[in-house]
N, C-alpha and C positions, 0 to 999 in steps of 0.2 A: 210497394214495400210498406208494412205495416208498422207504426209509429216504434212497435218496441226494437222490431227489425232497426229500425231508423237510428232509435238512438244508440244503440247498441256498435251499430255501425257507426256514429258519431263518436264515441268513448274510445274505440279501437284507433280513428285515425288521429284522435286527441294524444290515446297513450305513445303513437307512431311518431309523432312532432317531437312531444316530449323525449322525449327516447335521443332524437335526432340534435336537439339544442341541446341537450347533457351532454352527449359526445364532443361536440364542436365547441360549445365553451370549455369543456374538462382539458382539451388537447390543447387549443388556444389560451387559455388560463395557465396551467402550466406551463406553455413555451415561455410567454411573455414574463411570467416571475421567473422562471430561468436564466432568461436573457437581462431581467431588469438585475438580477444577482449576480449577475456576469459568472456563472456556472457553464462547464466547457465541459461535455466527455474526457473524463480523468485516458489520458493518450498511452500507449503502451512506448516501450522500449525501443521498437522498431517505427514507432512514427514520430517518436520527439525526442528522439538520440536520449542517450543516457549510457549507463554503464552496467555491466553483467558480469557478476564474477561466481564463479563455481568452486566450494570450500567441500574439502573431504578430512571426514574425520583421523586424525594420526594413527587410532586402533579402533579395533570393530565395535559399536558399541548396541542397545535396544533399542527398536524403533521408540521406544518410550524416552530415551536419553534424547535422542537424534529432534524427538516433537519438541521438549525443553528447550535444544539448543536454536530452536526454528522459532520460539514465541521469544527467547529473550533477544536474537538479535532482531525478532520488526520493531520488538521496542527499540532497540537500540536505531535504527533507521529514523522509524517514525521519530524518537528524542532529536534528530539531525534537525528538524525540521521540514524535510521533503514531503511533498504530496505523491502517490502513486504510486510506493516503491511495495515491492511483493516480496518476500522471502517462502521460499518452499523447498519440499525435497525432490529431488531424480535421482530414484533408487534410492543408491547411500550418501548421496552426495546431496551437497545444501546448494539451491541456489538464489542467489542475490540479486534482483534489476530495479536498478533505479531512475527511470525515466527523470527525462527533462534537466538533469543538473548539468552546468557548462565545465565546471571543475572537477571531474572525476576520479583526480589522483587525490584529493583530499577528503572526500565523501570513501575512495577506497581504503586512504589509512585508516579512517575512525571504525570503520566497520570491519575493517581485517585484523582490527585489534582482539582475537577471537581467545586469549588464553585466560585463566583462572584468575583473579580479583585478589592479591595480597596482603595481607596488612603486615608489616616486617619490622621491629625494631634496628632504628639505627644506629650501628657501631658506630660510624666514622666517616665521614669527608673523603671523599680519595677525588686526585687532580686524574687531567686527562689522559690518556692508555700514551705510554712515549711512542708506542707505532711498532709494528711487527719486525722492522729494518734495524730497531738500536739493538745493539750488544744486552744492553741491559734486559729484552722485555725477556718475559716467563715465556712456555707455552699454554697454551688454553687449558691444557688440564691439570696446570701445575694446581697445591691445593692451598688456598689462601691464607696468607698467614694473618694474625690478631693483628688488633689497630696499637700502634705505639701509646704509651699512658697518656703522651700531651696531646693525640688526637683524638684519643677516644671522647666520642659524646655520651660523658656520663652526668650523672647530676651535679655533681661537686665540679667538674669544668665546665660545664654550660653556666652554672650559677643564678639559675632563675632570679630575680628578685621584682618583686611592683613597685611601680611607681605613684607617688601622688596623684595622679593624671590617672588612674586606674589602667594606664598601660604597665608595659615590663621592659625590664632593660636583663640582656645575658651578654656573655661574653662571647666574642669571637674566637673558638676553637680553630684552628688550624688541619687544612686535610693534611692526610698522610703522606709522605712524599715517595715512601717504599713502597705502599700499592699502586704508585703510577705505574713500577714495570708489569703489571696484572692485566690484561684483557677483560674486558667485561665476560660475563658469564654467558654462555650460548643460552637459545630457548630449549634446549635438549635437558641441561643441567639444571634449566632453572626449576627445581621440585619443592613441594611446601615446606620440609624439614631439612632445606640445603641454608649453607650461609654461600650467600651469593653476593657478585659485584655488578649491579647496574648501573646505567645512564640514568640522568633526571633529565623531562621534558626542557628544555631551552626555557630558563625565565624563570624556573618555579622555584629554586632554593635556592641556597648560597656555593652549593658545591658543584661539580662538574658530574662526579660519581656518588655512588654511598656502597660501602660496605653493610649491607644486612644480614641481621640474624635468621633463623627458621622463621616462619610464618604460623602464626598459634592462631588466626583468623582469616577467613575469608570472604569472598563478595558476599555469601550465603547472609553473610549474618547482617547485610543494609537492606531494609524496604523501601525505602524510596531517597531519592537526593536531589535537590533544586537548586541553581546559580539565581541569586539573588544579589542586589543593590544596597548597603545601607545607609542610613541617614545621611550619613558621611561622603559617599559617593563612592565608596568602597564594597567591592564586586568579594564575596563568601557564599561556603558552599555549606547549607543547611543539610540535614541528612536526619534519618529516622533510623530506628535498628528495630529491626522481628524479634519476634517473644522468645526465640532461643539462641539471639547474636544480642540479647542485652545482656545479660549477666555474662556472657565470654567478650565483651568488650569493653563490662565493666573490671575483669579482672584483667585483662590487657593493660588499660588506662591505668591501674591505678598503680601494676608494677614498675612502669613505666613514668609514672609521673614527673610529670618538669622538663621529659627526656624526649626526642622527637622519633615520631612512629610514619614509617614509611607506606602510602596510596600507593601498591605496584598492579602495573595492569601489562600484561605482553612482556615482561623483561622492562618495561622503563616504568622511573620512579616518576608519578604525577603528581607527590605533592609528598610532604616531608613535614609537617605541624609540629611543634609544641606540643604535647597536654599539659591544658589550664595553665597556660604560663603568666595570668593576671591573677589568677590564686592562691592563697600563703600556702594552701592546704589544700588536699584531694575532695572532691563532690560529686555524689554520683550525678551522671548524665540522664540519667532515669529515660532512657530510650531514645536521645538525641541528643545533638551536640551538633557544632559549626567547625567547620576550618576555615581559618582565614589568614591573610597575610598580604604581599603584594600582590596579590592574584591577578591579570585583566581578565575585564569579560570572557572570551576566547577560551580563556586558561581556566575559570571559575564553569564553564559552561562544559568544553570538555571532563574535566575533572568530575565535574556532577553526571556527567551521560557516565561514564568509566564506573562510578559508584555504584549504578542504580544498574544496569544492562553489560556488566562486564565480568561477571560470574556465571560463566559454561559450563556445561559439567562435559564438556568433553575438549581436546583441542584442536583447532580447526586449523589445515593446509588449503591455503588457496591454491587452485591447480589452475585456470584459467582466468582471463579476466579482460574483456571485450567493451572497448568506448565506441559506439555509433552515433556518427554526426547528425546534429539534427537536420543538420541540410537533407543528408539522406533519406532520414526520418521521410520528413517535410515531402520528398521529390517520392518516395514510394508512397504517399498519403493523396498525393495530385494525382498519382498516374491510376493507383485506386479507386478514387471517388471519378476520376475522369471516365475510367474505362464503363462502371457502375452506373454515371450519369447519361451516357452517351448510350448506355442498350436502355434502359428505364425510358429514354425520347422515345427510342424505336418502338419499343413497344405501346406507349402513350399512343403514338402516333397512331400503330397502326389496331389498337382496340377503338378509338375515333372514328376509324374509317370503316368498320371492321362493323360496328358495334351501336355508331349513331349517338342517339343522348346516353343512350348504356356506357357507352365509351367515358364521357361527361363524369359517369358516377365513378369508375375508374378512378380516374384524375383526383378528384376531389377526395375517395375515400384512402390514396396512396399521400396522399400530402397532411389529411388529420391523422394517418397512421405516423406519417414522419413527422409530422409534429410533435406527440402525446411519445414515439421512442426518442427523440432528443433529449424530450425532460425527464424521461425517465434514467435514459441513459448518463445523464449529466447529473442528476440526481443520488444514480448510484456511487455514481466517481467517488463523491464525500463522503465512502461507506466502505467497508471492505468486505462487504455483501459478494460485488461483481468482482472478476479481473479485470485488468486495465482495457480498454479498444483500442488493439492491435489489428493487424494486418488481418489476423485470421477471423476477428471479431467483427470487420468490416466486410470480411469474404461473407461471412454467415449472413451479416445486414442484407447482401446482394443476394443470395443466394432465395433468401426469407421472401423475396420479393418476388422469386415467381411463385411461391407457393401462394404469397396472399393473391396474385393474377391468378393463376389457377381456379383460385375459388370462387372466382369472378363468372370464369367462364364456365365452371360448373353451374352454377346460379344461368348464367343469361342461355346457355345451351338447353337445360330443361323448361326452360321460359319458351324456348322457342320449339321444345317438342309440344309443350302443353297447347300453345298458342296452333298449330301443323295442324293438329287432330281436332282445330275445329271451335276451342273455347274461346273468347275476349281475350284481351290482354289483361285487362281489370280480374277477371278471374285467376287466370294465369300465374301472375304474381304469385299470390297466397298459392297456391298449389306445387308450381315449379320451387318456391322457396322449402318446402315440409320435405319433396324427394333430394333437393339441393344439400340443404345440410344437414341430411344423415351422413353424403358421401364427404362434404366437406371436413366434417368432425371426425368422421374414418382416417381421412388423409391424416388429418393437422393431428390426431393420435398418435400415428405411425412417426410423425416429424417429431413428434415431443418426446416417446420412449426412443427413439434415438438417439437424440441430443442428451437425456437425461443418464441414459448409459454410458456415452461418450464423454458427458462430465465429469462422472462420478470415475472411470477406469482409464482416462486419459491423462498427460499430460503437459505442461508447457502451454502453447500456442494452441494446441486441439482442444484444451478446456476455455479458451477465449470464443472460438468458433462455437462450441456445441452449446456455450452459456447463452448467446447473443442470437442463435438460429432458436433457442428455444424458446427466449423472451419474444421473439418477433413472432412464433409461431399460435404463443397465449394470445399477443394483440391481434394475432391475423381471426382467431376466433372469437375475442369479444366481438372487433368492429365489423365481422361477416354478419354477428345477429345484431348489434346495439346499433349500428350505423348505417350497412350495406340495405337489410332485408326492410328497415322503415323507409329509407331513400327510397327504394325501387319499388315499395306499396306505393307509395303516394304517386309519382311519377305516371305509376301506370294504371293510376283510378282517376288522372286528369287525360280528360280526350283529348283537349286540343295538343301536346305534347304527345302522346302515344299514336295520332295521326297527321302530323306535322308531314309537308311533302318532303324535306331535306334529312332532318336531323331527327325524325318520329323515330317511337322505338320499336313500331310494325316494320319499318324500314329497316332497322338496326336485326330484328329478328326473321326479316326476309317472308313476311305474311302481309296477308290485303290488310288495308286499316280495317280500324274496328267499325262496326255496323251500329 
């Protein structure tokens, strides 16, 4: 061999190592900051129990309406707090999962709160419905009569006035005792220019009901709304308004002033405010403003998701609505990884026996695969890049796994035709790897415009499968060339390894050792 031969051959098994410790620290490096983050594959709905409910719109509306009402409730989701949760459509229908929550009837009301965002002046106080049994009640569509003069909440009976102490003091108006025999208003009737009688959320005003006016604004006109703490220890709801809900809020406000203006979301009042009642006189809010009062947390946090994520442009029937225990979850998650861990042995075992130190690279380059897809996979969870890892997402993981085998034994099958016909093993290598993976790249082609069509035209559960088959199918072809093809040069340009009596990879490939 002549020196430039030499060094040239030194450069190539230099760049082969290197190659080999990128891989192995990159997979290794990522697991362990994964693990040190305490970062977990974000779990789907069928592995960590949660809740699924299926919402159809009341009348037919454009896919363009139906995408709107699909981004404003993940916000609405995401504002819960939950990790994982998906919102999408099937066909016309919305659907809702929210992995991992243990309370699912109360994660269902906030989200099923799917109707148009109000802002309603209020008439009047009205006590609770006497009950469909007394002589006295109306029927539902009887049509509601005006608030008595000493109930009405107008300016001159509320009587705003401030106090020294930059608070206010008003008067106790009195609800109506004639609209007790009234029902609240169904969500059928309740329309933007109806006067209607709803419920207030338990806690949030002085009344039981309120008699409101039409609605001259809607959620449209809030960009954003945050529960916050003040100085004080008092829990208020800050809020911003968009460049075409400020001036119609400021002429709301100001017709209104001193007088209380009702937050209606779904048929119930969420909150009932004052305007500026610490004020002698009106001021514009110049694009924001607070409500506040005895609010709790709960009630201040609510009330700000409602603001911000409760203006749909269409309204939504929940039609089904499915809690899955995590137990269950949990028990199809074992039998899964059980059944996947238990053929992944078999096969270990038998490319070992099968295969010799070949088998060795096997083992090793299936464990930096599954190392470098945990962090990856658990990396995507905090993203909404991926779907969640579901059942079917863990099928595709299994699945992924013979195709990375596969490539394996493309690789060591042409090794051992090259090796047949007479060349070294040392040569072999390089040569069996260049027919290797043209076929391997063909395959893992065919696997990725599958998966990639299957994501794009599937749904549910088969775009968890086609996402997670075609993320393993990219890794199966980095680590065939970045990991497998320098492993198996090296290996097989050392003799004593490649003519080893037991575990040699002449043995592994069924040829005489190398001469």
């Amino acid at each position: 061999m002549t020196p430039a031969s030499s060094r040239a051959s030194a450069r190539r098994q230099r760049s082969l190592v290197i190659s080999l410790v990128i891989v192995v620290v990159v997979a290794l490096g990522s697991l362990g900051a994964t693990l040190a983050a305490r970062w977990s594959p974000r779990l789907g709905l069928d592995l960590a129990g949660g809740l699924s409910v299926v919402y159809k719109p009341a009348h037919k509306v454009s896919p363009a309406k139906l995408a709107e009402a699909v981004n404003i409730l993940t916000h609405r989701v995401s504002g819960l707090g939950v990790s994982g949760a998906t919102v999408g459509t099937q066909g016309g229908d919305i659907v809702v999962q929210v992995p991992g929550v243990k309370d699912g009837q109360t994660i269902l009301k906030q989200i099923g709160q799917t109707a148009q965002l109000y802002f309603r002046p209020v008439l009047c106080g009205v006590p609770l419905f006497v009950g469909a049994k007394s002589k006295a009640a109306k029927p539902a569509t009887a049509t509601l009569p005006s608030c008595s003069p000493t109930s009405a909440l107008t300016k001159t009976n509320l009587g705003v006035t401030q106090t020294s102490t930059g608070s206010y003091h008003s008067n106790n108006v009195p609800a109506d005792p004639v609209l007790a025999a009234y029902p609240s208003t169904s969500p059928t009737r309740d329309g933007k220019g109806s006067t209607v009688l709803l419920p207030e959320v338990p806690g949030a005003g002085p009344y039981k009901r309120y008699l409101l006016g039409p609605a001259p604004l809607t959620g449209r006109a809030i960009g954003s709304a945050t529960a916050q703490q003040t100085q004080l220890g008092r829990w208020v709801v800050n809020y911003t308004l968009t460049g075409t809900g400020t001036p119609k809020w400021e002429s709301l406000a100001q017709t209104y002033f001193h007088q209380m203006v009702a937050v209606e979301l779904d048929g119930v009042v969420q909150s009932a405010p004052l305007i500026q009642p610490t004020q002698s006189s009106f001021t514009s809010f110049q694009g924001k403003g607070e409500i506040s009062g005895n609010l709790t947390e709960t009630q201040a946090k609510e009330l700000a998701l409602a603001m911000q994520f409760g203006s749909l442009p269409v309204r939504l029937i929940p039609q089904t609505s499915t809690t899955v225990s995590p137990t269950l979850g949990h028990s199809a998650l074992v039998a899964g990884l059980g059944a996947g861990i238990a053929g992944l042995i078999l096969v270990l075992i038998y490319t070992i026996v099968y295969y010799r130190l070949l088998g060795i690279v096997v083992v090793s380059g299936l464990a930096v695969t599954a190392a470098l897809l945990w962090a990856i996979i658990s990396a995507l969870g905090h993203t909404s890049v991926a779907p969640s890892f579901d059942l079917a997402g863990v099928t595709g993981v299994i699945v992924s796994i013979g195709i990375t085998v596969d490539s394996y034994i493309v690789y060591f099958e042409r090794l051992k035709d090259e090796a047949r016909s007479g060349r070294t093993i040392r040569t072999s290598v390089d040569r069996g790897f260049q027919s290797a993976w043209r076929t391997v790249l063909a395959a893992d082609t065919v696997s990725l415009a599958a998966a990639v069509v299957l994501f794009l035209v599937a749904v549910g559960a088969v775009k968890g499968f086609a996402f997670f088959l075609g993320l393993s199918t990219l890794m199966d072809i980095f680590m065939t060339y970045f990991f497998t093809r320098p492993l198996v040069v090296l290996l097989g340009r050392n003799e004593r390894l490649t003519s080893a009596r037991r575990m040699g990879i002449s043995r592994g490939l069924a040829v005489g050792a190398e001469q």
